[in-house]
C-alpha positions as CSV (number, residue, x, y, z in Angstrom):
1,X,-10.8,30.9,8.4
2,X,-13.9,29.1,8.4
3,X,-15.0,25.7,8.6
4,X,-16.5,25.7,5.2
5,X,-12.8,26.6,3.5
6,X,-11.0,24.1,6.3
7,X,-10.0,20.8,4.2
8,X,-10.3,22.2,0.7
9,X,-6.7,22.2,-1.1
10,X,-5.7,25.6,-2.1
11,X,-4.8,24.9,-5.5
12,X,-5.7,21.8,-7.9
13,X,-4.2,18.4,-7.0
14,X,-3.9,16.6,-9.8
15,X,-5.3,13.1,-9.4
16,X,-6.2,10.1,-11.4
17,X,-9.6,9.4,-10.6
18,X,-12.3,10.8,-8.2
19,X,-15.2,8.6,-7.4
20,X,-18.8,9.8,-6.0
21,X,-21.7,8.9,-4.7
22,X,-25.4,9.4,-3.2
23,X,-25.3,13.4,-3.9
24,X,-29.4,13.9,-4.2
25,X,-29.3,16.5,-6.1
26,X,-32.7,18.1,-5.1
27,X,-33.0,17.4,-1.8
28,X,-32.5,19.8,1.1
29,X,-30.0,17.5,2.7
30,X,-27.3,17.5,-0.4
31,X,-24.1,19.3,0.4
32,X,-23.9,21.1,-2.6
33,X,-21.8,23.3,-1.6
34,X,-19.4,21.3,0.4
35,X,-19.5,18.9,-2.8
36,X,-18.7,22.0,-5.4
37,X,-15.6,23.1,-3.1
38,X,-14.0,19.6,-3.1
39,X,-14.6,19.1,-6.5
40,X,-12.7,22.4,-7.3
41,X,-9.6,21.5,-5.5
42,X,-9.2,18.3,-7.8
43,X,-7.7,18.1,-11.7
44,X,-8.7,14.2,-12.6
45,X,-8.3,12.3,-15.2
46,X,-11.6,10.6,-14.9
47,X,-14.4,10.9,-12.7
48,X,-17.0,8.6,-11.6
49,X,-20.2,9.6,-10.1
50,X,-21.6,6.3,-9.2
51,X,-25.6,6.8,-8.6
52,X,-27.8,8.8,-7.0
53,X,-26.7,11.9,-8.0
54,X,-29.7,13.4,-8.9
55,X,-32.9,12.5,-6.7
56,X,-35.5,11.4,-8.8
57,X,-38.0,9.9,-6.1
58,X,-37.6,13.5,-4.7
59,X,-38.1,15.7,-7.5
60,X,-41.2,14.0,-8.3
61,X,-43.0,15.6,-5.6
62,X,-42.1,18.6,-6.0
63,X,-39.3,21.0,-7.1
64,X,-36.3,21.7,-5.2
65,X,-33.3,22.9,-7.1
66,X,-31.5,25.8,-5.4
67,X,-28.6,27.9,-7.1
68,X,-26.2,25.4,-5.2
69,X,-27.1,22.2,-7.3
70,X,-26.7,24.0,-10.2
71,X,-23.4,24.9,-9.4
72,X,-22.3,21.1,-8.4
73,X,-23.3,20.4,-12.1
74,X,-21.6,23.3,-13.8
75,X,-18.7,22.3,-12.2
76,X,-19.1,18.7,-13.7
77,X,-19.9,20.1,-17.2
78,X,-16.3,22.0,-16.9
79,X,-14.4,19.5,-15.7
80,X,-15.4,17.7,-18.8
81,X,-14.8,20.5,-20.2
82,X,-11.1,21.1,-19.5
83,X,-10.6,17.1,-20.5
84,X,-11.8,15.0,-18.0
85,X,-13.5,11.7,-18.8
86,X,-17.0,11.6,-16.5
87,X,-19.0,8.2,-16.3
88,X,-22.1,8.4,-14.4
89,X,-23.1,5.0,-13.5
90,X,-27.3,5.5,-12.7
91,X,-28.5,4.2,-9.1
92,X,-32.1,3.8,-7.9
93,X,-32.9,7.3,-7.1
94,X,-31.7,8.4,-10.5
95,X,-33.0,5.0,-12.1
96,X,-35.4,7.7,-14.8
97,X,-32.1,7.7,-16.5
98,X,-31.6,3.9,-17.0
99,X,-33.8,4.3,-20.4
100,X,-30.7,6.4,-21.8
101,X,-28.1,4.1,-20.5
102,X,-24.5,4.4,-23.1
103,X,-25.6,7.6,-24.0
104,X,-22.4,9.3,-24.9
105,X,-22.0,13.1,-25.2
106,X,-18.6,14.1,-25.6
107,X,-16.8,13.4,-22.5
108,X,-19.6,12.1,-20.8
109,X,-21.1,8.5,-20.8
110,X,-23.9,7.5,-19.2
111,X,-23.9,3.9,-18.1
112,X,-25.6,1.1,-15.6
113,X,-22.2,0.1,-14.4
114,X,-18.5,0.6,-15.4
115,X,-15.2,-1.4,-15.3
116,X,-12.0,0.7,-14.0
117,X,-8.2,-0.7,-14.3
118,X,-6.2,0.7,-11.6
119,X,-2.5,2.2,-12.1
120,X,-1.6,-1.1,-10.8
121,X,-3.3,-3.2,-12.5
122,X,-6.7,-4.2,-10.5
123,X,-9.7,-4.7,-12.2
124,X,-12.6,-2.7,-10.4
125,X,-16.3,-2.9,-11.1
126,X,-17.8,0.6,-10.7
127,X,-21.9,0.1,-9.8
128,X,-24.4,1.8,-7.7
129,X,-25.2,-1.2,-5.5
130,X,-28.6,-1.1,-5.6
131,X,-28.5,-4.5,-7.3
132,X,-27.8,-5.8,-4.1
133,X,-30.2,-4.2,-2.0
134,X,-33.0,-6.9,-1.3
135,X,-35.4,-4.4,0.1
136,X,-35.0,-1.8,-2.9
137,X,-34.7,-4.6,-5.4
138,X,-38.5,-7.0,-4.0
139,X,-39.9,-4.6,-2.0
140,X,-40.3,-1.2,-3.3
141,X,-43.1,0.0,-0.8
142,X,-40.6,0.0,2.0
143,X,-37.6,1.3,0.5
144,X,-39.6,4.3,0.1
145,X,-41.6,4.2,4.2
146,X,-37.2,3.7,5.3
147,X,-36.4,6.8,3.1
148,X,-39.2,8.8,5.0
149,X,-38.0,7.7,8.3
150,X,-34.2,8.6,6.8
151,X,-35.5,11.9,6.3
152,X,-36.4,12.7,9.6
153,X,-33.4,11.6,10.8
154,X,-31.5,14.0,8.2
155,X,-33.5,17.3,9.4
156,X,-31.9,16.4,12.6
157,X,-28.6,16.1,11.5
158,X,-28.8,19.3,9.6
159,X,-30.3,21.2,12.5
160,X,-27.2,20.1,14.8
161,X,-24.8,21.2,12.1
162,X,-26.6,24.5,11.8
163,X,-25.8,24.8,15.7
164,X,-22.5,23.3,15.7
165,X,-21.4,25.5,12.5
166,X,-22.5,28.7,14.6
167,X,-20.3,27.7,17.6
168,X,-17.5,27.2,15.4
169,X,-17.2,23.4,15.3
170,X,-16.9,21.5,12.5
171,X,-19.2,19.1,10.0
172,X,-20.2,16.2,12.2
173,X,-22.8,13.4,10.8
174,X,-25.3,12.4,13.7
175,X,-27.6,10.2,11.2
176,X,-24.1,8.2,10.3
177,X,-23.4,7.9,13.6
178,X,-26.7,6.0,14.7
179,X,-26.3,3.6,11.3
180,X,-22.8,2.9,12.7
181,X,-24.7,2.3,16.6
182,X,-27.7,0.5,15.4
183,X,-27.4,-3.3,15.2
184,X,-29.9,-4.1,12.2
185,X,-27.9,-1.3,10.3
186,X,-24.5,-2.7,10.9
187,X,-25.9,-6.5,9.2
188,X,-27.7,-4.7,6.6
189,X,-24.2,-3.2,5.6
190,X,-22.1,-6.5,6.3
191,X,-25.0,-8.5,4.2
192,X,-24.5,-6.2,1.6
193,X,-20.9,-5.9,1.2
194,X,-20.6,-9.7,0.9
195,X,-23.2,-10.1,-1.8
196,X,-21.5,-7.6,-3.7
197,X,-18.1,-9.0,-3.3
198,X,-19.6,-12.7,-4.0
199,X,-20.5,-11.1,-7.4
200,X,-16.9,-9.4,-8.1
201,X,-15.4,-12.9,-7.1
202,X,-17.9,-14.5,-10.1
203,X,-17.2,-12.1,-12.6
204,X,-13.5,-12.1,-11.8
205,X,-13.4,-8.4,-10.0
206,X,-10.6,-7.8,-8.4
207,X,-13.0,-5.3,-6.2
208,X,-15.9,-3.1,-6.4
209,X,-16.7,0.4,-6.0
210,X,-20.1,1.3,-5.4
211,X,-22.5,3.3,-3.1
212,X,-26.3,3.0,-2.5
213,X,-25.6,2.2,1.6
214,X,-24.4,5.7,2.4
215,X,-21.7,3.9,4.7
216,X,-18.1,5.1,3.2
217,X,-15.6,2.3,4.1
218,X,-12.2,0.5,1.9
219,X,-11.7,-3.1,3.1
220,X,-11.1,-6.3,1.9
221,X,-14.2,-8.5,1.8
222,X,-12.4,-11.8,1.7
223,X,-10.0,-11.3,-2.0
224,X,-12.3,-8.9,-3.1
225,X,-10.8,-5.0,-2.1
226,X,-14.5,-3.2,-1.2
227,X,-14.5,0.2,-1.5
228,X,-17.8,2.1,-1.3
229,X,-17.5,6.3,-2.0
230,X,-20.4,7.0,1.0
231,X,-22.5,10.4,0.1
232,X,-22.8,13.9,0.2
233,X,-26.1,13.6,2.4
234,X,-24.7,12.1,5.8
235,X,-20.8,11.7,5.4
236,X,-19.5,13.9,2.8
237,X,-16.6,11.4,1.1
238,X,-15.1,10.4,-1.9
239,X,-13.1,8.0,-3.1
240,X,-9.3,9.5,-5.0
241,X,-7.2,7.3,-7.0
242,X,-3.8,8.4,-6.8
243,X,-1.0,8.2,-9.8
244,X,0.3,5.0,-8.8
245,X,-3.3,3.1,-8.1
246,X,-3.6,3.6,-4.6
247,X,-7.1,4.2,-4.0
248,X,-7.8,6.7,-0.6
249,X,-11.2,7.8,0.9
250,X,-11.7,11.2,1.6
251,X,-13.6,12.4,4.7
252,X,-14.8,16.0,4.9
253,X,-14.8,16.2,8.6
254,X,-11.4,14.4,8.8
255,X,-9.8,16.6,6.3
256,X,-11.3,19.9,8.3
257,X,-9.5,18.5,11.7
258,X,-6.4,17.9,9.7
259,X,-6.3,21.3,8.4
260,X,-7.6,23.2,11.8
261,X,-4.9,21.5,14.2
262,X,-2.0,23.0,11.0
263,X,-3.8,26.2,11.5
264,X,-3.4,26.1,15.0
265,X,0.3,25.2,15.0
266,X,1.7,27.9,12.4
267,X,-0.8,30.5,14.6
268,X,1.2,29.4,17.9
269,X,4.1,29.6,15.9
270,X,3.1,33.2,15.1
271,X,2.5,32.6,11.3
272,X,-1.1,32.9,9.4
273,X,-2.6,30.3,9.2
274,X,-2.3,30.5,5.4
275,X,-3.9,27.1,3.2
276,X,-1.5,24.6,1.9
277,X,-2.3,21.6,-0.4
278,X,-2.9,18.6,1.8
């Protein structure tokens, strides 16, 4: 069994909502396919794709668009297909698309930002983050000079996964890993989550989903429950709301642990190590 078909359910789990984030679609550092295999072990009422799914900044320089992306957004299109409700709330790299914002087209609304009631009641504000982001927001010439800098970073990260793929680990996020290390990224992230939750707490939000940071986290921020989905760049989560409102974040590389240590103990139990539903 590979790595690539570790953490993936082997049939649809039927959820309430699925929430994502930060895909850039048309970059060389989008997990397409990683993205396309999670999304096929889900059946979800409603689905959120909260910014950033499609690169614009990127795609402006040039064309990148392998068979992959494509695939991340026919499997979308069926989803909404088969019934699902999908809200794309636009982020700064997709922000071409703000001009078109409440575009409806069957199941499929395009919108700045979102409210979502919870199974249990809790009033969620569903927005990129970008809004929040006082270097994106004032001072555009160096939210582009950090993306180049993020890039390089990236390339790195993929070329260790290339490696660690070959020797038969798992996905492992080395660019996450500084951000988490790296003082000024660790304020940039706190300053951000409390001016997001400062706003929930003025609009009366019970809590906020959101992106934009790339940093994939549920916590309370004083009253205000903070979720943020992370991205399938760096981190490769999601956020799932379950049938009675719990709300848990999904982890790519935790899900492929989980599923290669049950491998392991039905193989030393002399079973295959067959896939169940996690």
């Amino acid at each position: 069994m590979t790595h690539a078909e570790l953490g993936k359910p082997s049939r649809k789990q039927r959820v309430r909502t699925l929430w994502i984030s930060d895909v850039h679609l048309g970059t060389r550092d989008c997990q397409a396919e990683r993205l396309s295999q999670f999304l096929k072990g889900y059946q979800a009422d409603r689905i959120y794709l909260v910014g950033d799914i499609i690169d614009g900044w990127k795609l402006r320089g040039g064309m990148y668009w392998p068979q992959a992306h494509t695939n991340v957004i026919r499997r979308l299109l069926t989803m909404s297909k088969r019934g699902t409700d999908v809200i794309y709330v636009t982020g700064n790299h997709d922000e071409f698309l703000r001009r078109y914002s409440k575009l409806v087209l069957g199941n499929i609304q395009l919108v700045d930002q979102a409210e979502h009631l919870t199974a249990d009641g809790r009033r969620l504000l569903v927005i990129h983050g970008d809004q929040f982001d006082v270097i994106t927001r004032y001072h555009r010439w160096l939210a582009f000079l950090g993306d180049s800098a993020y890039e390089i970073t990236l390339t790195l990260n993929r070329w260790l996964n290339h490696w660690r793929a070959r020797y038969g680990y798992g996905y492992w996020s080395l660019s996450a890993y500084l951000k988490h290390k790296v003082k000024t990224a660790v304020n940039f992230i706190s300053d951000f989550e409390q001016a997001i939750a400062h706003e929930c707490v003025k609009r009366g939000f019970h809590g906020v989903v959101c992106g934009h940071i790339h940093h994939a986290e549920i916590r309370k921020v004083g009253e205000v429950d903070y979720l943020n989905c992370g991205d399938w760049v760096e981190s490769c989560t999601a956020l799932i709301e379950h049938w009675d409102g719990s709300i848990e974040l999904y982890r790519l590389a935790d899900a492929q642990a989980s599923e290669a240590r049950r491998v392991a103990e039905l193989e030393s139990l002399g079973e295959p190590g067959r896939q169940v539903r996690r």
